[in-house]
MMTF fields as JSON, N, C-alpha, C and O atoms, coordinates in Angstrom:
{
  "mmtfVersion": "1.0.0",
  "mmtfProducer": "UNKNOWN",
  "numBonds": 375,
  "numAtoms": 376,
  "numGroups": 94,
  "numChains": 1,
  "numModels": 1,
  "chainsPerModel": [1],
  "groupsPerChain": [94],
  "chainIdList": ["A"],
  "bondAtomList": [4, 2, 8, 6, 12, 10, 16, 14, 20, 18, 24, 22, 28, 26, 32, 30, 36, 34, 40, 38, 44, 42, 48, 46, 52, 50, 56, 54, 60, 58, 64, 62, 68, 66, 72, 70, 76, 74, 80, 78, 84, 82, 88, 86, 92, 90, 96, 94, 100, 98, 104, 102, 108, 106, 112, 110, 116, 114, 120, 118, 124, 122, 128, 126, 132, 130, 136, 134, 140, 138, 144, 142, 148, 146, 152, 150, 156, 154, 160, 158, 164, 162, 168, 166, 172, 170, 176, 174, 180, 178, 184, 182, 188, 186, 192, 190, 196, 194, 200, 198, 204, 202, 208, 206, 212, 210, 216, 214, 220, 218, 224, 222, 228, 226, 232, 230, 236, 234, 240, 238, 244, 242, 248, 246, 252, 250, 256, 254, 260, 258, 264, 262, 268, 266, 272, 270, 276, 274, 280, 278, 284, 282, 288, 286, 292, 290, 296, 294, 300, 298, 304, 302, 308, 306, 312, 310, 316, 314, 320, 318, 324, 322, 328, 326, 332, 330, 336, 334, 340, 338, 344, 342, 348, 346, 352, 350, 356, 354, 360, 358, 364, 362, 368, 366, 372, 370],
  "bondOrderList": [1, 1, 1, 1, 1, 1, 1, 1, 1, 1, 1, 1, 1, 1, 1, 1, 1, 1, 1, 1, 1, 1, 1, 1, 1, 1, 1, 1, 1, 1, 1, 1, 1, 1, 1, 1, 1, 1, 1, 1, 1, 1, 1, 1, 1, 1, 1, 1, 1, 1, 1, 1, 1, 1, 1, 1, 1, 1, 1, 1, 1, 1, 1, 1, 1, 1, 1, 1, 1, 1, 1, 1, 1, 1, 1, 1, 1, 1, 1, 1, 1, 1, 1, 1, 1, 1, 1, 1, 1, 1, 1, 1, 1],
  "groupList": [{"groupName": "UNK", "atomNameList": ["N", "CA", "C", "O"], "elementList": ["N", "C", "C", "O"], "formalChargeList": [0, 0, 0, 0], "bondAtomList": [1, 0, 2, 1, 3, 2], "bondOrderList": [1, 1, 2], "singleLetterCode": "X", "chemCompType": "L-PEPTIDE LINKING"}],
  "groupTypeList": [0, 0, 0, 0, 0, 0, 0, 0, 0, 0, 0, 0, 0, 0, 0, 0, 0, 0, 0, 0, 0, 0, 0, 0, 0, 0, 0, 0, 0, 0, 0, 0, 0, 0, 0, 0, 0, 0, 0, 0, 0, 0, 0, 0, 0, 0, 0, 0, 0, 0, 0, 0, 0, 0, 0, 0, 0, 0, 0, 0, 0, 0, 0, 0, 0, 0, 0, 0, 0, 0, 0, 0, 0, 0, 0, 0, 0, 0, 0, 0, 0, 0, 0, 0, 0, 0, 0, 0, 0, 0, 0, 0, 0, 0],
  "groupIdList": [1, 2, 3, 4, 5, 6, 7, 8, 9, 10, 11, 12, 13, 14, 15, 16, 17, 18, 19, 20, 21, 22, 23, 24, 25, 26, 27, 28, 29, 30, 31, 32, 33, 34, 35, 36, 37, 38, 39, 40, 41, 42, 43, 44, 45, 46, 47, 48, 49, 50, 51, 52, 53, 54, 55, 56, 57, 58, 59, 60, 61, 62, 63, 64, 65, 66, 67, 68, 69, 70, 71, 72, 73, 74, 75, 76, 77, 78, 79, 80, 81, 82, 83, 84, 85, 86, 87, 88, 89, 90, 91, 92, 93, 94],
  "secStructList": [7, 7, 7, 7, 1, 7, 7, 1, 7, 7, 7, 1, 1, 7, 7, 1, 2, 2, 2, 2, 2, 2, 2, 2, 1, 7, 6, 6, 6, 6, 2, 2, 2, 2, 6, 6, 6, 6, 6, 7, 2, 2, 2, 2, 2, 2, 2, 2, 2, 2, 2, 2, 2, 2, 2, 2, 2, 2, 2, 2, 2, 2, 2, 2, 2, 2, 2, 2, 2, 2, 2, 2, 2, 2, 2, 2, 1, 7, 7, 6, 6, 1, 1, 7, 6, 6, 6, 1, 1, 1, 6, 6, 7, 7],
  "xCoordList": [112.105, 112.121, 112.549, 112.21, 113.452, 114.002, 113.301, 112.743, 113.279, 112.768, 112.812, 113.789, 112.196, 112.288, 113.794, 114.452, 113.938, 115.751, 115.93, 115.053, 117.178, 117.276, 118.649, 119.408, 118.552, 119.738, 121.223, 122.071, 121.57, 122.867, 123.474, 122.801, 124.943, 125.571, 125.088, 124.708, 125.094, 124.94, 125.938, 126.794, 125.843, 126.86, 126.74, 125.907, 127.896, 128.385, 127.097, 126.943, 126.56, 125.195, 124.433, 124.781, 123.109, 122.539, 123.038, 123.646, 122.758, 123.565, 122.866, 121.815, 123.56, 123.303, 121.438, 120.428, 121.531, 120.195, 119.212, 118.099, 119.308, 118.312, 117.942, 116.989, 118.703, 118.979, 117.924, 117.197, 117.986, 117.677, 116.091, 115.338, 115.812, 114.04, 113.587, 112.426, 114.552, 113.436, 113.52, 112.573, 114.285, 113.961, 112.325, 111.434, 112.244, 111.334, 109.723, 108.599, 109.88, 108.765, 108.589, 109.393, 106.587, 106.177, 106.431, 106.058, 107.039, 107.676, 106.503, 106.839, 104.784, 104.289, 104.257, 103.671, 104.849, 104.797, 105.664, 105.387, 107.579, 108.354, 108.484, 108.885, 107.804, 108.111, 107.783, 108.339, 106.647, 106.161, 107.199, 107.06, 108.091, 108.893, 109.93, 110.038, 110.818, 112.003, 111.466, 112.317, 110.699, 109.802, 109.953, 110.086, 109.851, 109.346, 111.101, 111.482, 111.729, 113.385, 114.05, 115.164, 113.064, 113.969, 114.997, 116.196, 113.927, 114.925, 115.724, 115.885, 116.147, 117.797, 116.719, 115.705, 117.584, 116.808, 117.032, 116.038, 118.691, 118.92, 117.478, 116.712, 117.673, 116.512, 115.531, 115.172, 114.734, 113.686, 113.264, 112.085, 114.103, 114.389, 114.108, 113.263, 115.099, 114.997, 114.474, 114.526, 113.229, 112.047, 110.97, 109.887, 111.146, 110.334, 110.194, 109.09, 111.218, 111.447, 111.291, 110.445, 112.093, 111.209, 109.587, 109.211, 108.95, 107.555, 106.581, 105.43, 107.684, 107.09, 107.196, 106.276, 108.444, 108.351, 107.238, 106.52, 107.349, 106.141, 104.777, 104.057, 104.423, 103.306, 103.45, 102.556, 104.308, 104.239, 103.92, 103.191, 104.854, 104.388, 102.69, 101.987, 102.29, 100.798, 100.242, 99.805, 100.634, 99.446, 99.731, 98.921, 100.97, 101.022, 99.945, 99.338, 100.224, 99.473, 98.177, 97.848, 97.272, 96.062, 95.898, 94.969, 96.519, 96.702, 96.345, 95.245, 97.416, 97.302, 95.842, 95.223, 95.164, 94.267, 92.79, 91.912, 92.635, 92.525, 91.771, 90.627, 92.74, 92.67, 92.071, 91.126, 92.679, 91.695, 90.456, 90.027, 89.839, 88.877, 87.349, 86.261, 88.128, 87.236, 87.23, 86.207, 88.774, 88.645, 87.261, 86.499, 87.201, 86.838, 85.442, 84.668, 84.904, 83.592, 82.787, 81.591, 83.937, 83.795, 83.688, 82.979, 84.377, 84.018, 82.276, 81.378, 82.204, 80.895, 79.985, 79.164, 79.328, 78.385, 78.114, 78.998, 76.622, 75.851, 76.096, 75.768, 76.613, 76.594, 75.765, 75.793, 74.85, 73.918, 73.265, 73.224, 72.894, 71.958, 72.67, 71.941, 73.952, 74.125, 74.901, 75.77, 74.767, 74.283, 75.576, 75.635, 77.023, 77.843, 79.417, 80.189, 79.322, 80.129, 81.991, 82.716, 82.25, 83.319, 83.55, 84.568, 82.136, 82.093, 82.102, 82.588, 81.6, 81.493, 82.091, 81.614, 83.44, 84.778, 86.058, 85.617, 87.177, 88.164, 89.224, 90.381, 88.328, 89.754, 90.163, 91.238, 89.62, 89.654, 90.16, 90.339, 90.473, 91.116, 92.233, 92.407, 93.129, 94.472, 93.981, 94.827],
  "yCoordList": [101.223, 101.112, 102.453, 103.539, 102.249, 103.377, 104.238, 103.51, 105.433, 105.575, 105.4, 104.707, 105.703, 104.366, 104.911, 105.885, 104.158, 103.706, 104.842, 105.639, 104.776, 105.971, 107.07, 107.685, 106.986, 108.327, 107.997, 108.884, 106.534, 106.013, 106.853, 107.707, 106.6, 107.178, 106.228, 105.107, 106.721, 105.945, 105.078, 105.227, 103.416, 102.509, 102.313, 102.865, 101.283, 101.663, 100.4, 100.49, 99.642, 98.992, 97.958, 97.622, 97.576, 97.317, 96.017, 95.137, 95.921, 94.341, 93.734, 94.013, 92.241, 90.688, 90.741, 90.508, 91.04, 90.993, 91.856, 91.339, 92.59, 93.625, 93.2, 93.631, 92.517, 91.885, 90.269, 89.706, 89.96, 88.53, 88.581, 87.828, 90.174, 90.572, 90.835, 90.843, 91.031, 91.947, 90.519, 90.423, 89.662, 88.194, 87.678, 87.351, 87.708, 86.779, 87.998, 87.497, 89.238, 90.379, 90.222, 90.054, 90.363, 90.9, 92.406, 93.192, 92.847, 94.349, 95.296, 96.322, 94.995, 96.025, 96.224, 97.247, 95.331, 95.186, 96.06, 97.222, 95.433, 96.062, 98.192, 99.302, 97.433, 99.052, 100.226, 101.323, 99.71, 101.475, 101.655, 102.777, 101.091, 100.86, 101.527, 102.599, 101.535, 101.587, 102.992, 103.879, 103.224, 104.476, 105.878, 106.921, 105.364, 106.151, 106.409, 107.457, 105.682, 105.614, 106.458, 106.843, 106.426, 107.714, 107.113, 107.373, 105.771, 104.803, 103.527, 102.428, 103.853, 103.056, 101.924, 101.933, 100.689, 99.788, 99.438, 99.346, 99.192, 99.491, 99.899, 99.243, 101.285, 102.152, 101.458, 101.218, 100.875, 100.746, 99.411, 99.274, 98.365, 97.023, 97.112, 96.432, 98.322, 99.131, 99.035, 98.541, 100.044, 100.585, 99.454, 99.513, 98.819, 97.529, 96.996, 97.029, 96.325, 95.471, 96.491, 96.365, 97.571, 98.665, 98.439, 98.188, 98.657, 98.52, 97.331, 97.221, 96.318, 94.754, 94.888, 94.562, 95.426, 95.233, 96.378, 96.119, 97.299, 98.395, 97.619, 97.616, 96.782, 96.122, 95.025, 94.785, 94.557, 93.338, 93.662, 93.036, 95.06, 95.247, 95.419, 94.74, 96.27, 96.58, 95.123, 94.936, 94.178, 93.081, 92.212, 91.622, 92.42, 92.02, 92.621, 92.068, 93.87, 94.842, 93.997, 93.28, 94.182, 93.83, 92.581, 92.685, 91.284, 90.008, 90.64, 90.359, 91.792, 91.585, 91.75, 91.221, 92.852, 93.593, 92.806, 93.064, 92.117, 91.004, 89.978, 89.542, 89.688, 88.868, 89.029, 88.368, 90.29, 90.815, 91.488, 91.898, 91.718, 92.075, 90.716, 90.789, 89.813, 88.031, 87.955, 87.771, 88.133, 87.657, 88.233, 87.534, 90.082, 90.796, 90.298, 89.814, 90.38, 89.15, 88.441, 88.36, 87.881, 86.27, 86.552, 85.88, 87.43, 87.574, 88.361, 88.04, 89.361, 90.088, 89.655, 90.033, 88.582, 88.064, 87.061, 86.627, 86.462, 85.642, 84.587, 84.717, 83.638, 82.293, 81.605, 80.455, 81.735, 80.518, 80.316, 81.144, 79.25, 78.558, 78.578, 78.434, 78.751, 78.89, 77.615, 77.747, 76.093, 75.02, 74.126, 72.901, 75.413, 74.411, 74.767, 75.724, 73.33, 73.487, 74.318, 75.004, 73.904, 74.502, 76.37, 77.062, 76.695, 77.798, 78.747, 79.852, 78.059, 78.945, 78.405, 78.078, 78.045, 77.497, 78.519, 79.093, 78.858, 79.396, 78.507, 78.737, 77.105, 76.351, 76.715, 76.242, 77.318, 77.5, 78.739, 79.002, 79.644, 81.18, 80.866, 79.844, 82.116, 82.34, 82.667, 82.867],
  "zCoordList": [108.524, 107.092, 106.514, 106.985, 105.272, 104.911, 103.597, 102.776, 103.37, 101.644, 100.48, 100.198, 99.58, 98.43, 98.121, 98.486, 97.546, 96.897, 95.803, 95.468, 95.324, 94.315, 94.557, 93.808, 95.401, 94.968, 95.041, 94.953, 95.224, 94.734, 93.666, 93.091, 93.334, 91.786, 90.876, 91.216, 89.532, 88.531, 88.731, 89.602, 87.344, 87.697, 86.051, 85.332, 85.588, 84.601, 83.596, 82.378, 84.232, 83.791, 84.931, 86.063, 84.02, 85.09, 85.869, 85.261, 87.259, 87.9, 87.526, 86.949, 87.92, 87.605, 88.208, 87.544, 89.327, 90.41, 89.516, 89.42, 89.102, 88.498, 86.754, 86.104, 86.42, 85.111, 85.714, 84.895, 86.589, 87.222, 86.967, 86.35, 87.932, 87.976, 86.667, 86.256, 86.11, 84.937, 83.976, 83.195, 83.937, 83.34, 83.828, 83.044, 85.09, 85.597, 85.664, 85.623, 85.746, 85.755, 84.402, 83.486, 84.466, 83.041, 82.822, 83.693, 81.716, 81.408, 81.867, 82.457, 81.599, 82.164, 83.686, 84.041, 84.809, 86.389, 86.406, 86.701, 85.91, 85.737, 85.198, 85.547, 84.195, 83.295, 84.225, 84.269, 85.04, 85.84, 86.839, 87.326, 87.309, 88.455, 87.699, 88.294, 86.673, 85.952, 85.198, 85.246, 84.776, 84.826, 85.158, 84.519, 87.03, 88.114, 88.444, 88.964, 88.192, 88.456, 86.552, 86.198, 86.018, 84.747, 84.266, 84.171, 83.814, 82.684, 83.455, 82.925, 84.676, 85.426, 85.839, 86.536, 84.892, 85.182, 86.769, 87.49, 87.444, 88.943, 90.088, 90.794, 89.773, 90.485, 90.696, 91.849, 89.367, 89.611, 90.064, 90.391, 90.131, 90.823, 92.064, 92.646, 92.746, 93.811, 94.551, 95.678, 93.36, 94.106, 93.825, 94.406, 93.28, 93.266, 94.215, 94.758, 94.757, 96.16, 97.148, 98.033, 97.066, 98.111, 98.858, 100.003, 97.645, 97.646, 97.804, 98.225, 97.196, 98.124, 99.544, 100.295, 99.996, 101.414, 102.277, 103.243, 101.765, 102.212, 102.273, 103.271, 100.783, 100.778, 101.865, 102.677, 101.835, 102.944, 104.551, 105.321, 104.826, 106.081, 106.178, 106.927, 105.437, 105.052, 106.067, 107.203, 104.651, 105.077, 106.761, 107.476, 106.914, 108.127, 109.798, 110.716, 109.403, 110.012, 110.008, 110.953, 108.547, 108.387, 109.101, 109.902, 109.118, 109.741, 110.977, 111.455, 111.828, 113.474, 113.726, 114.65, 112.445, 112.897, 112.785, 113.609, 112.029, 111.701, 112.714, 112.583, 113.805, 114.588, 115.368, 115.797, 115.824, 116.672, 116.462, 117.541, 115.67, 114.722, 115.399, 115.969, 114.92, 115.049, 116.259, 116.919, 116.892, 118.455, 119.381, 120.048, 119.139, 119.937, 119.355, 120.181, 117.61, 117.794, 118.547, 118.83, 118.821, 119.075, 120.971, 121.721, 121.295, 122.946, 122.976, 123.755, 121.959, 121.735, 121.538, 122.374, 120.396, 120.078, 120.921, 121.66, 120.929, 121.678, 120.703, 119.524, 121.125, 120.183, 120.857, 120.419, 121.913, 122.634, 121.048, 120.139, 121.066, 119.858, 118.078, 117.096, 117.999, 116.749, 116.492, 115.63, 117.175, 116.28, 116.295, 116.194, 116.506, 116.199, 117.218, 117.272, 117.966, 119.361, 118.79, 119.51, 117.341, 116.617, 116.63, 116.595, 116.695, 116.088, 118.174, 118.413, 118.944, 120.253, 120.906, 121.993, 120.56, 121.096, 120.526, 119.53, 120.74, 120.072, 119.602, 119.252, 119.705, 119.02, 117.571, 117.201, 116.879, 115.424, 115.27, 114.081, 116.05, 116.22, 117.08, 117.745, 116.951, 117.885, 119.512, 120.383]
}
């Protein structure tokens, strides 16, 4: 993954795509993004989607970690007597 976006040349206005987001963004989501980019609405589209994908890896991470989190649980704890054949089985986990 690369760093946030930004140091392109200026262009003579903003594109179709960046014109597209800021239709469908509420201006205060938008505004801090376009902001942080010093007005260019471009930039800060940018760095918008930039930062979705940063966030996205995030949560993916959290998912792996996640899993294994329950799994290692689920090998750890004593389930003798807790009632329910669903729960001291791993059919319901990866």
């Amino acid at each position: 993954m690369s760093g946030p976006p930004g140091a392109g040349p200026p262009v003579a206005g903003p594109s179709a795509t960046a014109l597209l987001v800021q239709r469908h963004l509420a201006v205060p989501r938008l505004g801090t993004y376009i902001r942080a980019a010093g007005g260019d609405l471009d930039r800060g589209v940018e760095l918008y989607l930039w930062n979705a994908s940063v966030a996205g890896a995030l949560w993916e991470a959290l998912g792996h970690g996640e899993v294994v989190l329950r799994n290692t649980l689920h090998d750890r704890v004593p389930w003798s007597g807790v009632g329910s054949s669903r729960v001291a089985s791993r059919s319901y986990c990866c």
